[in-house]
C-alpha positions in Angstrom: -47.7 -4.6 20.8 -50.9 -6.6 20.5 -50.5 -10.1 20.6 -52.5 -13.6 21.0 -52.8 -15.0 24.5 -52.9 -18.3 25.3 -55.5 -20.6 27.5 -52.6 -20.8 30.2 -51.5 -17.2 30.1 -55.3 -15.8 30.8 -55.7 -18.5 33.2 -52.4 -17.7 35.3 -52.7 -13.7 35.5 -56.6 -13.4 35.2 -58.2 -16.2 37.1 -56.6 -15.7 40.0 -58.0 -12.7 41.5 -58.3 -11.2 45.6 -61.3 -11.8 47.3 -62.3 -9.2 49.5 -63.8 -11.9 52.1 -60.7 -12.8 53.2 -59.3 -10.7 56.0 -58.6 -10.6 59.7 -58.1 -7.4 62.0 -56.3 -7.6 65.4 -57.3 -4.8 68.1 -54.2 -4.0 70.0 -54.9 -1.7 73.7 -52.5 0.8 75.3 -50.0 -0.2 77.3 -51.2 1.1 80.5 -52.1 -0.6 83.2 -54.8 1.6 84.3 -56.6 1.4 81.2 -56.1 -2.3 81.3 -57.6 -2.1 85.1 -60.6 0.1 84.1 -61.4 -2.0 81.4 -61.4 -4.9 83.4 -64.2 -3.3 85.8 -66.2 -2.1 83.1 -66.3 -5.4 81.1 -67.3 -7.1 84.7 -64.5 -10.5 82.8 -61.6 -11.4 81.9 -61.8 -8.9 78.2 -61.7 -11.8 75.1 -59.7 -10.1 72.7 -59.4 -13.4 70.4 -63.4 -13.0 70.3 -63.9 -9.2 69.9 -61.0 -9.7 66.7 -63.2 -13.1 65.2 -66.5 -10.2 65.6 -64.9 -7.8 62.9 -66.9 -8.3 59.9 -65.7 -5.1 57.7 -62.9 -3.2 57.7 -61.2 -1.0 55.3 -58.2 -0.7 53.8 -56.3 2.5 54.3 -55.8 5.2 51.6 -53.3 7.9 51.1 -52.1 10.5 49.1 -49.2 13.2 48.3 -49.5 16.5 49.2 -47.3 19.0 46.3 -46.4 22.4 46.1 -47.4 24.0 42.6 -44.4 25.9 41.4 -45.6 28.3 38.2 -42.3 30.6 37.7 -39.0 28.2 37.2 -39.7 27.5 33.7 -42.0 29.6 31.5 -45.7 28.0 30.7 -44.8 25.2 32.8 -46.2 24.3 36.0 -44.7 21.7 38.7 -45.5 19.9 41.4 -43.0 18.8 44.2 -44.1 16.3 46.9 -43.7 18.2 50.6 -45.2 15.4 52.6 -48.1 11.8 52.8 -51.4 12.6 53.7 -52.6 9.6 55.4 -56.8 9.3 55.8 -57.7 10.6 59.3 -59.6 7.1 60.4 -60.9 3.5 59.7 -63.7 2.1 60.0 -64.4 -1.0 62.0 -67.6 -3.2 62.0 -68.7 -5.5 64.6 -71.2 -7.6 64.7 -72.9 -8.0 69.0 -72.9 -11.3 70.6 -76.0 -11.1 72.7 -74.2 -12.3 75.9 -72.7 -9.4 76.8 -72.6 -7.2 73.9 -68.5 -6.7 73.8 -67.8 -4.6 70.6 -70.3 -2.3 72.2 -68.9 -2.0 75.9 -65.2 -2.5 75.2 -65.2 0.8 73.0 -67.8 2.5 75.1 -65.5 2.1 78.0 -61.9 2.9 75.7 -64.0 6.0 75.3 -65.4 6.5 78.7 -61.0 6.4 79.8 -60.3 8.8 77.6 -62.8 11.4 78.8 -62.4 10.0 82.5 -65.7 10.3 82.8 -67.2 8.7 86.6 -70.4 7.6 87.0 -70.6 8.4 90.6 -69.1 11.6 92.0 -66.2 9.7 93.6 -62.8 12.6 93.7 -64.6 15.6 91.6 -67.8 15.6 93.5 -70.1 15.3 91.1 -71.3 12.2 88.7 -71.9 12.2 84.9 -75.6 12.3 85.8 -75.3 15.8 87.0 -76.1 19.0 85.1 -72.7 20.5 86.6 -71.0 17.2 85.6 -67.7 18.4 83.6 -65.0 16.4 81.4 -61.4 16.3 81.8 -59.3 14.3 79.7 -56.3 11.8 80.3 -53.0 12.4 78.6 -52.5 11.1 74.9 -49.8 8.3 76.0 -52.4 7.0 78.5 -55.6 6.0 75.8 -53.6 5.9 72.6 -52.2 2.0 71.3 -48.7 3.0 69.6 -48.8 -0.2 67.7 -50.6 -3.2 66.9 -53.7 -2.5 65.6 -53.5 -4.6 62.2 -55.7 -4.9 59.1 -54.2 -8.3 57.6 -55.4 -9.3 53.9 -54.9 -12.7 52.5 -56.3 -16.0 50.7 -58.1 -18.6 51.3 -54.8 -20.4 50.0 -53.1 -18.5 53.3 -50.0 -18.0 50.8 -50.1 -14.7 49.9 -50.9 -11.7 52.6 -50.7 -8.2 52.9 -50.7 -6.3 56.8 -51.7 -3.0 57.3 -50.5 -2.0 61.1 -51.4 1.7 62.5 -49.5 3.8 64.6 -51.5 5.3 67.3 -54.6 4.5 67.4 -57.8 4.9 69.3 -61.4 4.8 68.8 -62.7 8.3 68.2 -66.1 7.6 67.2 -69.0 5.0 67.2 -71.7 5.0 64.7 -75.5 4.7 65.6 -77.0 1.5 65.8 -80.4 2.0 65.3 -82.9 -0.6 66.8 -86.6 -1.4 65.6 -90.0 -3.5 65.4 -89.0 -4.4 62.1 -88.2 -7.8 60.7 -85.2 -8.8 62.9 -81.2 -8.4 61.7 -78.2 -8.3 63.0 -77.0 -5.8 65.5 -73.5 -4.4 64.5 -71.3 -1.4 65.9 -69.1 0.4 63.7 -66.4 2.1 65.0 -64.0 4.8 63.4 -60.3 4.5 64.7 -58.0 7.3 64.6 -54.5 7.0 63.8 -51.6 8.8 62.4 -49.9 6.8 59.6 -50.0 3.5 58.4 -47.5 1.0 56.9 -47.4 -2.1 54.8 -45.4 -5.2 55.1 -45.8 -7.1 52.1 -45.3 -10.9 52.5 -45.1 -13.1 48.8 -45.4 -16.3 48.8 -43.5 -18.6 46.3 -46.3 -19.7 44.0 -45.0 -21.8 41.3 -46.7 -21.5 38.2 -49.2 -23.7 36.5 -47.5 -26.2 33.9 -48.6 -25.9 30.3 -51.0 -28.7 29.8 -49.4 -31.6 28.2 -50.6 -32.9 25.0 -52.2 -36.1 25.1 -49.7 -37.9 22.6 -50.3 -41.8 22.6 -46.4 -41.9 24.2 -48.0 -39.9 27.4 -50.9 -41.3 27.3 -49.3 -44.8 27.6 -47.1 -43.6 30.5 -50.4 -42.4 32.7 -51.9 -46.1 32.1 -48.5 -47.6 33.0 -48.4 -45.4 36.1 -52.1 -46.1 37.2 -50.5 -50.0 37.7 -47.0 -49.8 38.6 -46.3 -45.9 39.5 -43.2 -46.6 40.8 -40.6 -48.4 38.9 -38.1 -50.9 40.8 -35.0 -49.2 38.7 -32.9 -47.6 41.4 -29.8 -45.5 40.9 -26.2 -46.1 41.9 -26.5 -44.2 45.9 -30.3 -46.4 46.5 -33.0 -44.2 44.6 -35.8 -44.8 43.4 -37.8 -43.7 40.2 -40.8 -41.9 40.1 -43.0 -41.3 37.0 -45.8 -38.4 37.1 -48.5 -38.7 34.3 -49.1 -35.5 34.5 -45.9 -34.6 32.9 -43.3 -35.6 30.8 -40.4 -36.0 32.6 -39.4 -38.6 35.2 -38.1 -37.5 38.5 -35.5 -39.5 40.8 -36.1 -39.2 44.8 -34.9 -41.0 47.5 -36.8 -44.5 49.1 -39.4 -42.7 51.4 -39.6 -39.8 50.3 -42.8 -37.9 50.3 -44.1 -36.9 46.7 -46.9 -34.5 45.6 -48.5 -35.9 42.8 -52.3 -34.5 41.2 -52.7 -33.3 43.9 -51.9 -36.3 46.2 -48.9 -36.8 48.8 -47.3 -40.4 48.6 -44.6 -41.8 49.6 -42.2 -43.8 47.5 -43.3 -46.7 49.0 -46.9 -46.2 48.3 -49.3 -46.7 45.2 -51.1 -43.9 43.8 -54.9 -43.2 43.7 -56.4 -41.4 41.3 
């Protein structure tokens, strides 16, 4: 039913929305030593994964859908649908920008490819090179170039309170886009690269956001207790066990907490102990 909504109510569930600038992705590797070896030859350093994760400047988050089965005879004029399975999308794209020192997005998934095809420069055991015109591919085993876990899309706030994490199971890079290079006025170099993977999950992490107080009316009786609180914010009543008594002006209530205690207040941490500074 329609209804009026308040200042507070619009501002709690409307001005409060995701930002899509605020995301990390973490590039996990297969746990094979071999690939872990070639990389390390290929790269000619230590491989900076911290770096190459800090590079990702887009990324996606994943889609699905359900695939049904129509069923047009159980009940007359009426057709169903019953779910048989999730379609997950069939990659995700990655983009990196190029540090200039020694282009890393580029080379680390040029040479995750270059394992999978086990593709040689020189002839070494087949004979023959990947410059030859009788040059031929043969490919490694799945288990050796595919990451089972750990390649993670996270999504959260600039608050850092409230997150979402993508993380796909088997993965590899099966593609890298074109970066096209020019005279042109300069930009930035950036590789985009298209992981497969096989299925995806969520793990959903809420924080506990407390909700915004209604604001309080500025009666003379609250408006007296934030001048009072501006001078002498904590009162020298104490309780029976030792406590002392703490007055927020921005509300109405007063609030008892032990000596030396720390206190959030407009904003502000104190302690009982301390004056306040607004």
């Amino acid at each position: 039913m329609p209804s009026a909504k308040g200042i507070n109510q619009i501002r709690t569930n409307l001005l409060r929305p995701a930002l899509t600038s605020h995301f990390e992705v973490e590039i996990s590797l297969p746990n094979n030593q071999g690939f872990r070896s070639f990389l390390r030859d290929n790269l000619k350093s230590s491989f900076d994964q911290q770096r190459l994760n800090l590079m990702c400047s887009e990324a996606v988050l994943p889609g699905s859908s359900l695939a049904t089965l129509e069923l047009d005879n159980d009940h007359t004029g009426v057709t169903e649908r019953h779910v048989h399975r999730r379609v997950y999308d069939d990659r995700i794209d990655l983009t990196f920008y190029v540090n200039v020192d020694n282009y890393l997005p580029i080379i680390f998934f040029e040479s995750w490819i270059k394992y999978v095809s086990a593709e040689q420069i020189t002839g070494g055991s087949r004979g023959v090179g990947v410059a030859s015109k009788n040059y031929f591919y043969r490919m490694k085993y799945p288990d050796d170039y595919i990451a089972d876990q750990g390649l993670i899309v996270r999504k959260f706030e600039r608050d850092y309170k409230s997150k979402l994490t993508y993380e796909f199971i088997r993965s590899f890079p099966i593609s890298i886009t074109s970066m096209p290079v020019s005279y042109d006025t300069s930009s930035l170099l950036k590789c985009t690269v298209s992981m497969s993977y096989i299925r995806y999950f969520v793990k959903e992490m809420r924080a506990n956001i407390s909700q915004p107080k209604p604001n309080t009316p500025n009666t003379p009786d609250n408006q007296a207790r934030f001048n009072a609180a501006s001078f002498d914010p904590f009162s020298a009543g104490t309780g029976e066990s030792g406590q002392s008594t703490v007055f927020n002006p921005f509300g109405s209530q007063t609030t008892i907490y032990e000596p030396g205690q720390r206190v959030t207040i407009g904003g502000k941490t104190y302690t009982t102990d301390e004056s306040l500074d607004f």
